[in-house]
C-alpha positions in Angstrom: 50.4 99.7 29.1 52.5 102.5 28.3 53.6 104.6 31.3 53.2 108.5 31.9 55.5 110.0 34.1 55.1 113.4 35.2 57.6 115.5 37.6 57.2 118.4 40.0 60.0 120.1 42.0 62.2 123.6 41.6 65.9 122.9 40.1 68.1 120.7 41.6 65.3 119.0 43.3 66.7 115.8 42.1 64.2 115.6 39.2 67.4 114.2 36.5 68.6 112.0 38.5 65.7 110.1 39.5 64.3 110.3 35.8 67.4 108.4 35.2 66.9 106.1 37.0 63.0 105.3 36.0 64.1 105.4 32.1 66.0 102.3 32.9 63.4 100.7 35.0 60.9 101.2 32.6 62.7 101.1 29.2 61.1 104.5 29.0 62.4 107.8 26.8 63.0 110.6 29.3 62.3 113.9 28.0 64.2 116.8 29.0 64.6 120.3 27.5 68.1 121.4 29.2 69.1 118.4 27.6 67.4 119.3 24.2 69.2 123.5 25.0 72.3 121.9 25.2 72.5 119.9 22.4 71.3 122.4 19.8 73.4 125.2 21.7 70.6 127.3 22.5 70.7 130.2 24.9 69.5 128.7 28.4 67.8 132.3 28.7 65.9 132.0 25.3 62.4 132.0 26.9 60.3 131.6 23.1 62.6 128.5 22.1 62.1 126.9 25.3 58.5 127.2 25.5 57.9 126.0 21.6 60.4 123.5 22.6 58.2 122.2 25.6 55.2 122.1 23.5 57.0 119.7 21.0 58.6 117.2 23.4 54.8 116.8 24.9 53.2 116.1 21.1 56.4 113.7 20.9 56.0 112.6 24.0 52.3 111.9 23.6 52.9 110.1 20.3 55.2 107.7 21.8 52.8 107.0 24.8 50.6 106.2 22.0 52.6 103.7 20.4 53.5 101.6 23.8 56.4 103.5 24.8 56.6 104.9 28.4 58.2 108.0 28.5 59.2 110.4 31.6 58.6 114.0 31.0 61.3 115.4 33.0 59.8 119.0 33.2 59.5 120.9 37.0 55.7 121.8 36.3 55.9 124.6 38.9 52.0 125.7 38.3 49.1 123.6 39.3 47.3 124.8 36.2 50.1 123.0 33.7 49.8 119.6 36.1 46.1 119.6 35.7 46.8 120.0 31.7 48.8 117.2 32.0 47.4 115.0 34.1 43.6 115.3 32.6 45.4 115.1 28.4 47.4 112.1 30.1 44.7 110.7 31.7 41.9 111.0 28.5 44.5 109.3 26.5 44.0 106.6 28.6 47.8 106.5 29.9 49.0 104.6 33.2 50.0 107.8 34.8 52.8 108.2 37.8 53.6 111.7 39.2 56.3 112.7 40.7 57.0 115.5 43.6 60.1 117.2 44.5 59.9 119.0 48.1 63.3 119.7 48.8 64.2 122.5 51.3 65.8 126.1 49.6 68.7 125.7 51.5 69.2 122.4 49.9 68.5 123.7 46.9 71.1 126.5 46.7 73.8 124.1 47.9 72.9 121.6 45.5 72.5 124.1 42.5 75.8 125.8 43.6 77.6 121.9 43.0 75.7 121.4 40.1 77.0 124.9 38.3 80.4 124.4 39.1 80.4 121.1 37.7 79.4 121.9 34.3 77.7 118.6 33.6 75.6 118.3 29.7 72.3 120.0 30.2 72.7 121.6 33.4 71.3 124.8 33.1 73.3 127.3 35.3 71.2 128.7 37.7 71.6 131.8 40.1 70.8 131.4 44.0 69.1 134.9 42.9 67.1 133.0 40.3 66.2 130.1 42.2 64.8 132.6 45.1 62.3 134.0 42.1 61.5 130.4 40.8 61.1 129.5 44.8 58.3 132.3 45.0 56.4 131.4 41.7 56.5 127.5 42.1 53.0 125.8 43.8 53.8 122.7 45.8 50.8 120.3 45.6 48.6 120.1 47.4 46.7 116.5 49.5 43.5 117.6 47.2 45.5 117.7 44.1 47.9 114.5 44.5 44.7 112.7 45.4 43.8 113.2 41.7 46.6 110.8 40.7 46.3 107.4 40.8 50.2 106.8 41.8 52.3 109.8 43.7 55.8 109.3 45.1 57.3 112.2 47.4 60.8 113.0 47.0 62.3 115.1 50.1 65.7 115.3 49.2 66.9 112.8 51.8 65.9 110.3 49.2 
């Protein structure tokens, strides 16, 4: 059965890096719009393009899982409203879901995002500590209720 995998956690919560590791395990297509920004050389800041952008890589996404093919949509879903979205389309489609959750300190965060800009890596979307402080204040952790509505959670502190 084809597998769903869905992430939550702020940047540089370590999302890419274990998505990379799951696309192997599973033979799965990870989807990922900074990586989809940088190779078409849009603006990171181009709010419109990323959101139609999102919306695409999901029908894809959903058309593969159709097919057989796992995929990993390797989006933060920061709002409990998109994860319920997701998890219900995922779950009326019938697909083996697995979900994700990023709950890495700020501190952490900064220090890793501050690496991670300097680096310059393919589809690393710089980030401002300034920014992540706003993203910080909008994003909704999950809570016990909601990851009980998953069939398969995995908790990723950053000491992982």
């Amino acid at each position: 059965m084809a597998k769903c995998v869905l992430m939550c956690g702020l940047p540089g919560s370590g999302k890419t890096t274990c998505a990379k590791k799951l696309e192997e395990r599973y033979q799965a297509i990870r989807l990922c719009t900074d990586d989809w920004h940088a190779a078409l050389g849009i603006d990171w800041a181009d709010d419109a393009f990323h959101d139609l952008l999102e919306a695409q890589l999901w029908r894809f996404g959903k058309r593969l899982l159709s097919l057989g093919q796992s995929v990993i949509f390797e989006k933060g879903l920061w709002l409990r409203k998109e994860r319920d979205e997701k998890r219900q389309e995922a779950q009326e489609q019938g697909f083996e879901l697995e979900f994700h959750v990023f709950d890495v300190p700020l501190d952490e965060l900064k220090r890793r995002l501050k690496v991670r800009n300097e680096s310059g890596n393919f589809g690393s979307a710089p980030i401002s500590e300034r920014q992540l402080e706003r993203y910080a204040e909008i994003f909704q952790l999950p809570t016990e209720e909601e990851l009980a509505l998953f069939a398969h959670v995995e908790r990723h502190s950053g000491n992982d």
